[in-house]
TIVO-2410 file (N, C-alpha, C; in nm, 3 decimals):
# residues 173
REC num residu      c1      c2      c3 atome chaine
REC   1      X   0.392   1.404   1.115     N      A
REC   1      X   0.346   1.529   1.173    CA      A
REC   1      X   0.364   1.645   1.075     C      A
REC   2      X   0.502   1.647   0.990     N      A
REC   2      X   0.499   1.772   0.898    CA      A
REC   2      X   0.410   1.746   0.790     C      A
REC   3      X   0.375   1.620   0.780     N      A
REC   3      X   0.278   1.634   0.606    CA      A
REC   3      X   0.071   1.657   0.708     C      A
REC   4      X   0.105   1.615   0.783     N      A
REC   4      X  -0.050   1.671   0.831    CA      A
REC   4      X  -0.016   1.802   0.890     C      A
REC   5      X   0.091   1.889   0.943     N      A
REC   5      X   0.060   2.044   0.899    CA      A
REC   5      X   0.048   2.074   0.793     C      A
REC   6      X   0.139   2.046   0.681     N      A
REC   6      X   0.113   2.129   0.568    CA      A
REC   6      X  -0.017   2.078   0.513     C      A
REC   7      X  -0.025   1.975   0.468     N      A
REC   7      X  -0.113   1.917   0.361    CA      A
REC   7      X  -0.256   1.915   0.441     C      A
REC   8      X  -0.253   1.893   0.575     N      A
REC   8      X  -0.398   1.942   0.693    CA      A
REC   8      X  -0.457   1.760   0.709     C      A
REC   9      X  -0.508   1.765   0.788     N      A
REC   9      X  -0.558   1.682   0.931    CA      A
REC   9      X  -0.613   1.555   0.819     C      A
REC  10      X  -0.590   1.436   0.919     N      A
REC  10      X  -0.603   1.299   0.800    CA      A
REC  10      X  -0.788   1.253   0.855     C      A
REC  11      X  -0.835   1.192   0.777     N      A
REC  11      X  -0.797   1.155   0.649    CA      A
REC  11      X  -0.775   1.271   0.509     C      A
REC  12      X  -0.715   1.250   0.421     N      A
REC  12      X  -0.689   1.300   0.335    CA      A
REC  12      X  -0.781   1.302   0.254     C      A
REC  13      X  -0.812   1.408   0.192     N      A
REC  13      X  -0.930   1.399   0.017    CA      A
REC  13      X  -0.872   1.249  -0.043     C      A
REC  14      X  -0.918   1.240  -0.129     N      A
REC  14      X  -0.874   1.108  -0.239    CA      A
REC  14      X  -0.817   1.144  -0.317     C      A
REC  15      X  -0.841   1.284  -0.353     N      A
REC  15      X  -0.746   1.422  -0.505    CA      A
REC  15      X  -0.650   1.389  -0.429     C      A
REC  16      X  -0.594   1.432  -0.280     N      A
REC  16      X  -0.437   1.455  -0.235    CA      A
REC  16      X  -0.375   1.286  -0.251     C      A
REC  17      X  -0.426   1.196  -0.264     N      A
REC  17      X  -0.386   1.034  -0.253    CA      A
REC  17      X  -0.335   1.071  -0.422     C      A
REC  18      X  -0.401   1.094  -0.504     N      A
REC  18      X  -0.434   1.103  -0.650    CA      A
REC  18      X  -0.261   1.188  -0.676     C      A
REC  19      X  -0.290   1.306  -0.627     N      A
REC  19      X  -0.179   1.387  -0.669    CA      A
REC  19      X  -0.073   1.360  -0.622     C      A
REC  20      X  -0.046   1.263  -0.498     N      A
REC  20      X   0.088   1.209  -0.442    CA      A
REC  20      X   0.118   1.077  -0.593     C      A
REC  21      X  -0.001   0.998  -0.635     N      A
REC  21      X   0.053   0.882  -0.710    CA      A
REC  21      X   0.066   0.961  -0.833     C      A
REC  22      X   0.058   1.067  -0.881     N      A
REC  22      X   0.097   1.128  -0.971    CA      A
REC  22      X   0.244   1.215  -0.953     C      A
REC  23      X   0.275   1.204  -0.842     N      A
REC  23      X   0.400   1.273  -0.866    CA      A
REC  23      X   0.491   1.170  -0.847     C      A
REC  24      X   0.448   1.071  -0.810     N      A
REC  24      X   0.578   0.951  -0.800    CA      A
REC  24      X   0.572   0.832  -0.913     C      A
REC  25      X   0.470   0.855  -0.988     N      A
REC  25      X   0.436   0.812  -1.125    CA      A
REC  25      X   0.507   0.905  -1.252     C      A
REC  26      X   0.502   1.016  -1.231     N      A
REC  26      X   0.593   1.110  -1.283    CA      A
REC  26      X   0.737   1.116  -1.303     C      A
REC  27      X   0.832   1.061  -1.148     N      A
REC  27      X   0.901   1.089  -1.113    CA      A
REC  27      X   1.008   0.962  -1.153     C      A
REC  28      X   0.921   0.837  -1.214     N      A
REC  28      X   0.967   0.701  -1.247    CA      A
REC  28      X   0.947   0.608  -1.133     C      A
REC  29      X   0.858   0.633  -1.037     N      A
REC  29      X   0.837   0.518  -0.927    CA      A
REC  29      X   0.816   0.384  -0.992     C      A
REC  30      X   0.894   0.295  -0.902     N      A
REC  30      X   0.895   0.124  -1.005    CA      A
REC  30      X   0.728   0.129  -0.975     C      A
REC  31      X   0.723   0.104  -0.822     N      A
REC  31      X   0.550   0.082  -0.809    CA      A
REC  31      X   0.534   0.182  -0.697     C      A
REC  32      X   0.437   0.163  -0.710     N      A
REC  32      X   0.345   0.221  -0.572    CA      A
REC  32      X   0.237   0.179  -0.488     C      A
REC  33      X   0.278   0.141  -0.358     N      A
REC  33      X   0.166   0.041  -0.283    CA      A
REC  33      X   0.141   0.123  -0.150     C      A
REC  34      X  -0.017   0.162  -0.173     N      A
REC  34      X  -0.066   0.196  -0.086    CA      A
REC  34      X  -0.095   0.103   0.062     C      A
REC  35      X  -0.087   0.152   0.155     N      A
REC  35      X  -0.105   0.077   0.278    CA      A
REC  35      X  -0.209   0.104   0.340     C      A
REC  36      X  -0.332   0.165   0.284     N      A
REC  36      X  -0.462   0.199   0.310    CA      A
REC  36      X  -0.630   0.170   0.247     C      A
REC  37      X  -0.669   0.134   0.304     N      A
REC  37      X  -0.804   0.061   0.205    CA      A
REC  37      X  -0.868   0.208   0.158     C      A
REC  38      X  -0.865   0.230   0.064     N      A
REC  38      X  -1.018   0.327  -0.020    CA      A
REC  38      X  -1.146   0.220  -0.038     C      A
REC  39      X  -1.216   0.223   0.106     N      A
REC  39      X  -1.349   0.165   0.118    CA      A
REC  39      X  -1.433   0.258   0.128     C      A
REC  40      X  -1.568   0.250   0.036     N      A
REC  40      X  -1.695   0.314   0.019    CA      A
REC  40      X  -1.658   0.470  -0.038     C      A
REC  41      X  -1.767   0.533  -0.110     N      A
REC  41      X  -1.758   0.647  -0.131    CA      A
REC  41      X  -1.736   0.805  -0.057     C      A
REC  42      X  -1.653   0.880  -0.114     N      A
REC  42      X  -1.644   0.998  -0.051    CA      A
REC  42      X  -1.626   1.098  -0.160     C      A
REC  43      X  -1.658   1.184  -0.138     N      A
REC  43      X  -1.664   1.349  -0.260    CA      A
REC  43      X  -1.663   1.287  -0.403     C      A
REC  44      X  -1.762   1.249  -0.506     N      A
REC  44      X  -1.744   1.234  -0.630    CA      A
REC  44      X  -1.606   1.213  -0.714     C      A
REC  45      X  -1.559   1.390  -0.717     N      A
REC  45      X  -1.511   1.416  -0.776    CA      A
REC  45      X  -1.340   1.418  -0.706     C      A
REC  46      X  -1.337   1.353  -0.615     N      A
REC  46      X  -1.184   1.308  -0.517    CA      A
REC  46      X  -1.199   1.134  -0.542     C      A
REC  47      X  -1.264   1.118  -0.529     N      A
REC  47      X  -1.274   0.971  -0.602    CA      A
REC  47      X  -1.283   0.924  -0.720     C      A
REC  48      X  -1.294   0.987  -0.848     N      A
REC  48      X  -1.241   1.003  -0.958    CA      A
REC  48      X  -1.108   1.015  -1.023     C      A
REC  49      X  -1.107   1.164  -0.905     N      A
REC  49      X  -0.917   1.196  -0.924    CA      A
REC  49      X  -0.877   1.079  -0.913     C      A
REC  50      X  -0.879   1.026  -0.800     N      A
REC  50      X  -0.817   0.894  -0.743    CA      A
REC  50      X  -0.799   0.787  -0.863     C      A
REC  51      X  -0.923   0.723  -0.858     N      A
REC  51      X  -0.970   0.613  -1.012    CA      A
REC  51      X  -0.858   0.668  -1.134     C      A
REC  52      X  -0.840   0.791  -1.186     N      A
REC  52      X  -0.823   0.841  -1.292    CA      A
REC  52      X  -0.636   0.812  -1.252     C      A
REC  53      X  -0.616   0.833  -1.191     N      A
REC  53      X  -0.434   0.867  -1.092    CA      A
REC  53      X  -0.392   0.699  -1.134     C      A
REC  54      X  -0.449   0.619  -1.070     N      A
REC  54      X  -0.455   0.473  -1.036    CA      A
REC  54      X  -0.429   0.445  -1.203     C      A
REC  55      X  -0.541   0.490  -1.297     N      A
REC  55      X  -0.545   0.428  -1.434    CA      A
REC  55      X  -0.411   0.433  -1.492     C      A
REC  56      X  -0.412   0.614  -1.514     N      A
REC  56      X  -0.297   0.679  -1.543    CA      A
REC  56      X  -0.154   0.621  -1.530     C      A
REC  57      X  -0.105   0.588  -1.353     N      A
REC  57      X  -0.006   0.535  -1.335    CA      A
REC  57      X   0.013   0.410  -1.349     C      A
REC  58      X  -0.085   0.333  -1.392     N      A
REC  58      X  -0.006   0.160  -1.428    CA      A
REC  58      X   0.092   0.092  -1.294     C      A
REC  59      X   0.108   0.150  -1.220     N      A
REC  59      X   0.196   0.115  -1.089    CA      A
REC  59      X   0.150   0.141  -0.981     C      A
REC  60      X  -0.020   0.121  -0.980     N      A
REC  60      X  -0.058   0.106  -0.820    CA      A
REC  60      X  -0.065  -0.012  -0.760     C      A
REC  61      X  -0.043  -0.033  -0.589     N      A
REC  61      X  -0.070  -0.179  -0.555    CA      A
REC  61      X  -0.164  -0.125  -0.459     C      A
REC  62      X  -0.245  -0.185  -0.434     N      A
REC  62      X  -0.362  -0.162  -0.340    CA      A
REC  62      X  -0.390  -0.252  -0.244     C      A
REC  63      X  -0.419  -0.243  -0.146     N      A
REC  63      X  -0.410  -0.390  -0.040    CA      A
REC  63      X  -0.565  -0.432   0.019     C      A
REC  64      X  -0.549  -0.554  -0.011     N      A
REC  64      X  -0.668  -0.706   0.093    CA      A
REC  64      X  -0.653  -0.709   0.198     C      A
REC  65      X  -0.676  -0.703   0.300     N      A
REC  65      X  -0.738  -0.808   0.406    CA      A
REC  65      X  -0.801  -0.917   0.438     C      A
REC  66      X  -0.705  -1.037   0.477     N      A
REC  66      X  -0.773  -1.123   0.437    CA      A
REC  66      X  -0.824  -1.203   0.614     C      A
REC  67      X  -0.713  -1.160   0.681     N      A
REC  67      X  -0.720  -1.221   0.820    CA      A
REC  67      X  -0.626  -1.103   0.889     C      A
REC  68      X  -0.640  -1.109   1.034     N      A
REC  68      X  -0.538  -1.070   1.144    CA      A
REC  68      X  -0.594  -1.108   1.246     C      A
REC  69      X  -0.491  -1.128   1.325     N      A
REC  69      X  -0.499  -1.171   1.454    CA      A
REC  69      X  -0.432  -1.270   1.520     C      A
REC  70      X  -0.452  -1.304   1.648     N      A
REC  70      X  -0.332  -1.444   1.731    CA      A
REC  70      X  -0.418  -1.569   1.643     C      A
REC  71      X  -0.326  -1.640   1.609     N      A
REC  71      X  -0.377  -1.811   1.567    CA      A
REC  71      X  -0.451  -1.824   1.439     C      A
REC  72      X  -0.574  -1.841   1.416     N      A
REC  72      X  -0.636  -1.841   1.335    CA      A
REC  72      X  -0.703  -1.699   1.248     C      A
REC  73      X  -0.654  -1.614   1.316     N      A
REC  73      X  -0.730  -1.459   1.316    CA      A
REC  73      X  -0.843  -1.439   1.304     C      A
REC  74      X  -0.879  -1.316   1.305     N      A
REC  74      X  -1.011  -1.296   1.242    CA      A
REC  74      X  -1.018  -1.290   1.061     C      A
REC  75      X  -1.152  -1.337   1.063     N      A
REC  75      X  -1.126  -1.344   0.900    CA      A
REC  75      X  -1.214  -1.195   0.812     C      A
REC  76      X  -1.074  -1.143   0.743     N      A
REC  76      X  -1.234  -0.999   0.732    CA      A
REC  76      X  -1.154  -1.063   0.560     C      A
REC  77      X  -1.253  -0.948   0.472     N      A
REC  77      X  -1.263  -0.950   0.307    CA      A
REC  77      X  -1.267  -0.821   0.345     C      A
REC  78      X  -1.110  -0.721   0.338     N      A
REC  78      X  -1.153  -0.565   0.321    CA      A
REC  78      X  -1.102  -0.544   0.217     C      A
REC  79      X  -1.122  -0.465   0.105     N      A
REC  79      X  -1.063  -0.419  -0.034    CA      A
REC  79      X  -1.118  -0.312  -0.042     C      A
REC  80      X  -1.043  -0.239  -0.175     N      A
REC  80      X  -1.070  -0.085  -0.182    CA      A
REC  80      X  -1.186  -0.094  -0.293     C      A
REC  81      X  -1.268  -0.003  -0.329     N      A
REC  81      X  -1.357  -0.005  -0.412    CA      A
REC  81      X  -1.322  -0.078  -0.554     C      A
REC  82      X  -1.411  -0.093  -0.616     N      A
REC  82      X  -1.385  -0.176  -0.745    CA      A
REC  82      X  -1.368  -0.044  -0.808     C      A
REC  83      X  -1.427   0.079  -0.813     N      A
REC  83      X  -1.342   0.215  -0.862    CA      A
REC  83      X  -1.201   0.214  -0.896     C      A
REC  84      X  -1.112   0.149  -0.760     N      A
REC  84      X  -0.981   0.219  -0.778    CA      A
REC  84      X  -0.909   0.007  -0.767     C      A
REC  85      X  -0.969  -0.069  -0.724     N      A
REC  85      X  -0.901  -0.176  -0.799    CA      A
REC  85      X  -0.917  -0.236  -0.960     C      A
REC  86      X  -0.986  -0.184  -1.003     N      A
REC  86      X  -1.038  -0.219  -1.140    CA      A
REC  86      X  -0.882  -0.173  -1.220     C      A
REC  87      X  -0.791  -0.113  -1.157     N      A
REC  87      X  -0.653  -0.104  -1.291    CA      A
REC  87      X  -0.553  -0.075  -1.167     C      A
REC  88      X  -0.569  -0.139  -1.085     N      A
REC  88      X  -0.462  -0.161  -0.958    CA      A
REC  88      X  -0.424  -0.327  -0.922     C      A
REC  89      X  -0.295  -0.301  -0.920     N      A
REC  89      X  -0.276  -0.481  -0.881    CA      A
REC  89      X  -0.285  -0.473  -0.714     C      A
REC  90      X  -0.341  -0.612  -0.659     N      A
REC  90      X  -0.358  -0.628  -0.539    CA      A
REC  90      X  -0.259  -0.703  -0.449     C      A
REC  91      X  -0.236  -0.642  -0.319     N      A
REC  91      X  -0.170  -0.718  -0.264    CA      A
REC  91      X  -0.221  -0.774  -0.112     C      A
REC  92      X  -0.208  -0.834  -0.053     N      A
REC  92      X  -0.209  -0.880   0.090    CA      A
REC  92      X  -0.152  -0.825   0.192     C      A
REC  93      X  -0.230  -0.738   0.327     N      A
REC  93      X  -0.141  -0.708   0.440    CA      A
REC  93      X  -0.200  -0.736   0.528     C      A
REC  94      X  -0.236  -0.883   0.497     N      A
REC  94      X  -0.278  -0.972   0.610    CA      A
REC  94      X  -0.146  -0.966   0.721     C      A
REC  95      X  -0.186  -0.995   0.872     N      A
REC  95      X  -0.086  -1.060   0.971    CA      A
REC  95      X  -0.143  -1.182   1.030     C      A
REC  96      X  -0.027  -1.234   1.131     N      A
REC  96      X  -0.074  -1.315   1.238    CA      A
REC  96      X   0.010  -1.204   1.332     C      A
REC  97      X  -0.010  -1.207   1.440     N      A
REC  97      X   0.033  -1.144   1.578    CA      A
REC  97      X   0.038  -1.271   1.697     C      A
REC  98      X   0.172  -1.223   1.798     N      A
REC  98      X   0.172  -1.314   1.936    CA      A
REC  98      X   0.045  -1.246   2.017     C      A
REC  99      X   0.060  -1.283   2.115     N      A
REC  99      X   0.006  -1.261   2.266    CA      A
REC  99      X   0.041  -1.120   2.287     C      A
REC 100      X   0.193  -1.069   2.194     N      A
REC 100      X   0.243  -0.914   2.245    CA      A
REC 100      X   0.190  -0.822   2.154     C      A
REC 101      X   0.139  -0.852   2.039     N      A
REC 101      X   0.088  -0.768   1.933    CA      A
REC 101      X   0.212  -0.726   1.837     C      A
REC 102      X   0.305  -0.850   1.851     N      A
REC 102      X   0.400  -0.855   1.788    CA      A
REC 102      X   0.369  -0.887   1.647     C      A
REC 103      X   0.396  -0.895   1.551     N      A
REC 103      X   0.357  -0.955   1.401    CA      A
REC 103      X   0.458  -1.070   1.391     C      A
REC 104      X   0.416  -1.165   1.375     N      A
REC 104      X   0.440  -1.301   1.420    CA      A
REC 104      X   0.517  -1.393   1.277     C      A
REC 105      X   0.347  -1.416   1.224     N      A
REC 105      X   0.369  -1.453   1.092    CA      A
REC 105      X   0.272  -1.408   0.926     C      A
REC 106      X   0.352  -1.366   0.866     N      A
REC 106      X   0.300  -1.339   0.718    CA      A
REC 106      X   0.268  -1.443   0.652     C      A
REC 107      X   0.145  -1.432   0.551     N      A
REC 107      X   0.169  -1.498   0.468    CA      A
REC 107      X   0.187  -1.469   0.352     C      A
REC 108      X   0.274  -1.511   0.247     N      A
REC 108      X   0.309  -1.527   0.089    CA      A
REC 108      X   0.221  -1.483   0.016     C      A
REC 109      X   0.104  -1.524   0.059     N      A
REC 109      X   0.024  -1.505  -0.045    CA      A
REC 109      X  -0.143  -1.544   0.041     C      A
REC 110      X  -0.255  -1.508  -0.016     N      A
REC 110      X  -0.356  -1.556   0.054    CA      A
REC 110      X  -0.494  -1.553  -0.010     C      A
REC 111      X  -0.549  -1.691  -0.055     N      A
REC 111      X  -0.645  -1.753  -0.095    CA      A
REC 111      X  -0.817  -1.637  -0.118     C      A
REC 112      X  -0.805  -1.583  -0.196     N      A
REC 112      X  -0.917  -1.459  -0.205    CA      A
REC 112      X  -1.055  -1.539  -0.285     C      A
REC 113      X  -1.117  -1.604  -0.278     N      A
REC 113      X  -1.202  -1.740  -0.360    CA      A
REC 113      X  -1.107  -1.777  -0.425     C      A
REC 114      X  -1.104  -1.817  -0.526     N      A
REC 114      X  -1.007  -1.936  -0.586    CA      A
REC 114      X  -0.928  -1.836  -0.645     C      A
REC 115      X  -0.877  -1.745  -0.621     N      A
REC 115      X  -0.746  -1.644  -0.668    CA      A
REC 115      X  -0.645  -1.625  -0.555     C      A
REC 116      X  -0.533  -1.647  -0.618     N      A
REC 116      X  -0.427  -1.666  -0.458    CA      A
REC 116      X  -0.355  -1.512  -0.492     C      A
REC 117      X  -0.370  -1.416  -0.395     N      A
REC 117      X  -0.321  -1.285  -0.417    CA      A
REC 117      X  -0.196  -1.285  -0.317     C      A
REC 118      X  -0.088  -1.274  -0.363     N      A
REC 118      X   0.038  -1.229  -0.353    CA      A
REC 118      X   0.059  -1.120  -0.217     C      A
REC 119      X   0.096  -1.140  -0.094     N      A
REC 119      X   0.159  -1.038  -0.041    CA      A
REC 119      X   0.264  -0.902  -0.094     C      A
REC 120      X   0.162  -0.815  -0.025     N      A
REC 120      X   0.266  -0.686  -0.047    CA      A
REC 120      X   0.456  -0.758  -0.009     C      A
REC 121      X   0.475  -0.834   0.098     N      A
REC 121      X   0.593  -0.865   0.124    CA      A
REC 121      X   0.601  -0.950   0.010     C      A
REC 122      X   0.579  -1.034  -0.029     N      A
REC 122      X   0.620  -1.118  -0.193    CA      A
REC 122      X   0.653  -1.047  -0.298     C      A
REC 123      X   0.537  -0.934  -0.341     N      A
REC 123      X   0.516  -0.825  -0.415    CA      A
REC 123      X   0.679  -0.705  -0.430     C      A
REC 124      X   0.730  -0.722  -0.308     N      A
REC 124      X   0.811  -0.620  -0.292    CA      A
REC 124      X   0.982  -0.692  -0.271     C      A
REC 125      X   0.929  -0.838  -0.312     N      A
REC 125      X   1.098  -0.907  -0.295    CA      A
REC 125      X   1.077  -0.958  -0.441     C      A
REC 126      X   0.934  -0.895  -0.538     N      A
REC 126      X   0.937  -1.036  -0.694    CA      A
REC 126      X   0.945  -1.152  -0.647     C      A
REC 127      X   0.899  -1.217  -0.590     N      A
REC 127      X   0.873  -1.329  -0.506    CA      A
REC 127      X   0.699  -1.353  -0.585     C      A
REC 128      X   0.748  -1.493  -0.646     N      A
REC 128      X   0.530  -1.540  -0.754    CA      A
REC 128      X   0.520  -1.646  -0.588     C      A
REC 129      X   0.467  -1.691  -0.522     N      A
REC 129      X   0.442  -1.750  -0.451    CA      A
REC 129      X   0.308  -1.835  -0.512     C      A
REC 130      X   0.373  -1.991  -0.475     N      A
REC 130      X   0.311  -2.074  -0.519    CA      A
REC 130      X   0.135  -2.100  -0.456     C      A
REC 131      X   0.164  -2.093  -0.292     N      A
REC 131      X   0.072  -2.106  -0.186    CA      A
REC 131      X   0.075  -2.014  -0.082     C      A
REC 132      X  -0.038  -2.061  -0.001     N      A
REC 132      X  -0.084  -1.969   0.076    CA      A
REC 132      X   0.016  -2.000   0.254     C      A
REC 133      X   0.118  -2.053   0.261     N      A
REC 133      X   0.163  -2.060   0.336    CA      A
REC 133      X   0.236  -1.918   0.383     C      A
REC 134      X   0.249  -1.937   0.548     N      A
REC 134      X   0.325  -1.817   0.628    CA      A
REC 134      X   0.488  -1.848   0.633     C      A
REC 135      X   0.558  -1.728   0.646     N      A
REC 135      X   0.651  -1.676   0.678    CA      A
REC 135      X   0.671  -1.602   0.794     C      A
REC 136      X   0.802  -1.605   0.815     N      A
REC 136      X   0.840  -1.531   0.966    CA      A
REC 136      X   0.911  -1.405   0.957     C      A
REC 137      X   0.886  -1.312   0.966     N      A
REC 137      X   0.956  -1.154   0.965    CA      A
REC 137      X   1.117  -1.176   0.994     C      A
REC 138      X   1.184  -1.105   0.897     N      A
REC 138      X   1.359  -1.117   0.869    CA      A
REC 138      X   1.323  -0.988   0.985     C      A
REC 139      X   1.357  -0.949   1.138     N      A
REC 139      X   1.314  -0.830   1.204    CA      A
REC 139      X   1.515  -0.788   1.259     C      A
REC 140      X   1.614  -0.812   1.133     N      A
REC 140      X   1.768  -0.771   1.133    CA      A
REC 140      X   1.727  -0.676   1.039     C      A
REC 141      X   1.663  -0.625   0.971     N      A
REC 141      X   1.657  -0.510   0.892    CA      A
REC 141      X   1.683  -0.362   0.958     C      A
REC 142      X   1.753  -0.293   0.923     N      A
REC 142      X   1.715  -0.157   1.027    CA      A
REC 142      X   1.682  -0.049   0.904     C      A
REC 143      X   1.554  -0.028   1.057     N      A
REC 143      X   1.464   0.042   0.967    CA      A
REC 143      X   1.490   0.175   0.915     C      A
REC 144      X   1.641   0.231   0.962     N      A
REC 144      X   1.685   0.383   0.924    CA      A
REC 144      X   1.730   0.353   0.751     C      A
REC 145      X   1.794   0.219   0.736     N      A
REC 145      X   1.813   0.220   0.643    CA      A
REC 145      X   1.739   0.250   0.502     C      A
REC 146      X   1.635   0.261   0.566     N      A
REC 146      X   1.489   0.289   0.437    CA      A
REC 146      X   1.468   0.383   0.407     C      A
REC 147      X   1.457   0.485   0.292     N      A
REC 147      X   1.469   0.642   0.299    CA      A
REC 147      X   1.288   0.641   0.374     C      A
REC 148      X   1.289   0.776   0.399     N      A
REC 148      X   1.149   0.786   0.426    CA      A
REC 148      X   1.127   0.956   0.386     C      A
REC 149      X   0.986   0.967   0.313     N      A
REC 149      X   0.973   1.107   0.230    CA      A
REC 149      X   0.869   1.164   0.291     C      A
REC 150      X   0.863   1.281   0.318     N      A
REC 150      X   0.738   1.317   0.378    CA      A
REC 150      X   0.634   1.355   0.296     C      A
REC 151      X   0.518   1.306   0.273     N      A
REC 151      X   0.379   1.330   0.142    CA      A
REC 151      X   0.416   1.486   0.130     C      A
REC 152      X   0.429   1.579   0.206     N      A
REC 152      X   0.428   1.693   0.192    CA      A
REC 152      X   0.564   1.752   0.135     C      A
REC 153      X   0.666   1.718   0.152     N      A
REC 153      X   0.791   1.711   0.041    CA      A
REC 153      X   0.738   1.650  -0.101     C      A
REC 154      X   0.679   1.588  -0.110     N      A
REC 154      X   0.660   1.520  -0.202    CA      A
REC 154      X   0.589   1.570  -0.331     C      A
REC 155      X   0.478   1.618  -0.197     N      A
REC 155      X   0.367   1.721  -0.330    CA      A
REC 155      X   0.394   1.863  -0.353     C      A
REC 156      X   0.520   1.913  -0.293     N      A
REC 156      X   0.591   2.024  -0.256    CA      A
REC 156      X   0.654   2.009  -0.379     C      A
REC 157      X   0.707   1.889  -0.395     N      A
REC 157      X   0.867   1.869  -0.507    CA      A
REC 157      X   0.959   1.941  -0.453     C      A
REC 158      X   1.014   1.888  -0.317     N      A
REC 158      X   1.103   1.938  -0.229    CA      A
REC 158      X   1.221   1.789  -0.252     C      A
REC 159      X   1.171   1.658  -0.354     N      A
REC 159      X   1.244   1.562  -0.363    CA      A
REC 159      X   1.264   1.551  -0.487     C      A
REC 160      X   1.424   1.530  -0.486     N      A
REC 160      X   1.444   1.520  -0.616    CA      A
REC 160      X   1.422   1.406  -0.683     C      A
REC 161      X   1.372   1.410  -0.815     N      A
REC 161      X   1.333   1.270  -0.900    CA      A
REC 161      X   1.379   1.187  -0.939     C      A
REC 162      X   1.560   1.214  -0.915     N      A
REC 162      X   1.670   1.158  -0.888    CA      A
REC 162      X   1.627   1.002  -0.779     C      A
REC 163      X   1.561   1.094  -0.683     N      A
REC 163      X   1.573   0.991  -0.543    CA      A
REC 163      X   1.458   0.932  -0.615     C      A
REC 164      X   1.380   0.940  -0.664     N      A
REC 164      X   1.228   0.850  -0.666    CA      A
REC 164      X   1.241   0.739  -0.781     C      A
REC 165      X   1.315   0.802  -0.877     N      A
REC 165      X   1.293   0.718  -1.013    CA      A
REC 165      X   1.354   0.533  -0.964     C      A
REC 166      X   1.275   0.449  -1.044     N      A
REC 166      X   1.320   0.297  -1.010    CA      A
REC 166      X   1.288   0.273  -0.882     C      A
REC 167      X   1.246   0.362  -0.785     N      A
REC 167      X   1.245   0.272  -0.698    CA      A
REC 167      X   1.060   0.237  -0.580     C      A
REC 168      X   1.072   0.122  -0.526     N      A
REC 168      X   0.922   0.115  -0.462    CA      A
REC 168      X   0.880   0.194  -0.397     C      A
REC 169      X   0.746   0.225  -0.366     N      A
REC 169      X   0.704   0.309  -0.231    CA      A
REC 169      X   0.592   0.214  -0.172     C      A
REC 170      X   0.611   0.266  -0.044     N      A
REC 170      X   0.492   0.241   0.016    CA      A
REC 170      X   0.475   0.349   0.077     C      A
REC 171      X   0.323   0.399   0.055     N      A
REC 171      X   0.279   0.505   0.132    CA      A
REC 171      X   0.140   0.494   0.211     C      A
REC 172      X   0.246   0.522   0.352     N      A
REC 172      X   0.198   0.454   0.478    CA      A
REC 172      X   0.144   0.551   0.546     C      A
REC 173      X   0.034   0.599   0.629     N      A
REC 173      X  -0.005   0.653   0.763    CA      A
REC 173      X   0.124   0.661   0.830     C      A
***
């Protein structure tokens, strides 16, 4: 709620995506994995920023879709433009879900034509996963334990670079 007052109503330009991976690229972020597809074009020149941010930082992860849903899921192919994956490594945030819309089971990794792309969860334990098999959510984690930054602190530099350097992000909706 405070980064859509300050920074204003989502979706976001692609410049403000751009200038967040530039300040945590700046700041020594190990990586940076977006949790949002950049599908199809919008403003030229915000989709450039973007492309150009992505090049620049060497530490973007960008995420597939490969399935979700109960059992077999649905099967989608969503990825972000070849713009901004062309110097972004990819990851997987495929699910399975119960009956409750619980997230059930992950998988490791998941079969993209004959390229097996690595889950963001693999991605974020250094985990090379051999196959495309599922896993079951460790759900003893507590989630306070995770810092959490607000985009608008962020592009503020209301955080110190202290807190950012070495370590992952995901920047989530």
């Amino acid at each position: 709620d405070k980064s859509l007052k300050e920074v204003g109503r989502w979706p976001w330009p692609r410049s403000t995506h751009a200038r967040l991976t530039d300040v945590l690229t700046e700041a020594g972020a190990k990586r940076i994995f977006f949790d949002l597809v950049f599908h199809g074009p919008t403003v030229p020149s915000d989709d450039q920023a973007l492309a150009a941010s992505i090049k620049r930082s060497g530490r973007v992860h960008l995420p597939v879709r490969h399935l979700s849903g109960i059992d077999e899921g649905v099967q989608l192919n969503t990825k972000s433009m070849p713009l901004f994956t062309e110097h972004a490594k990819l990851g997987s945030i495929s699910v399975r879900y119960n009956y409750q819309n619980a997230v059930w089971r992950l998988p490791v990794a998941v079969k993209l034509g004959s390229t097996l792309t690595p889950s963001y969860a693999a991605q974020l334990a250094d985990f090379s996963p051999l196959s495309d098999e599922f896993f079951i959510p460790d759900y003893s984690i507590d989630p306070a334990s995770v810092p959490i930054y607000s985009a608008s602190d962020l592009l503020a530099g209301r955080v110190p670079a202290t807190a950012l350097e070495g370590k992952d992000f995901v920047v989530a909706v």
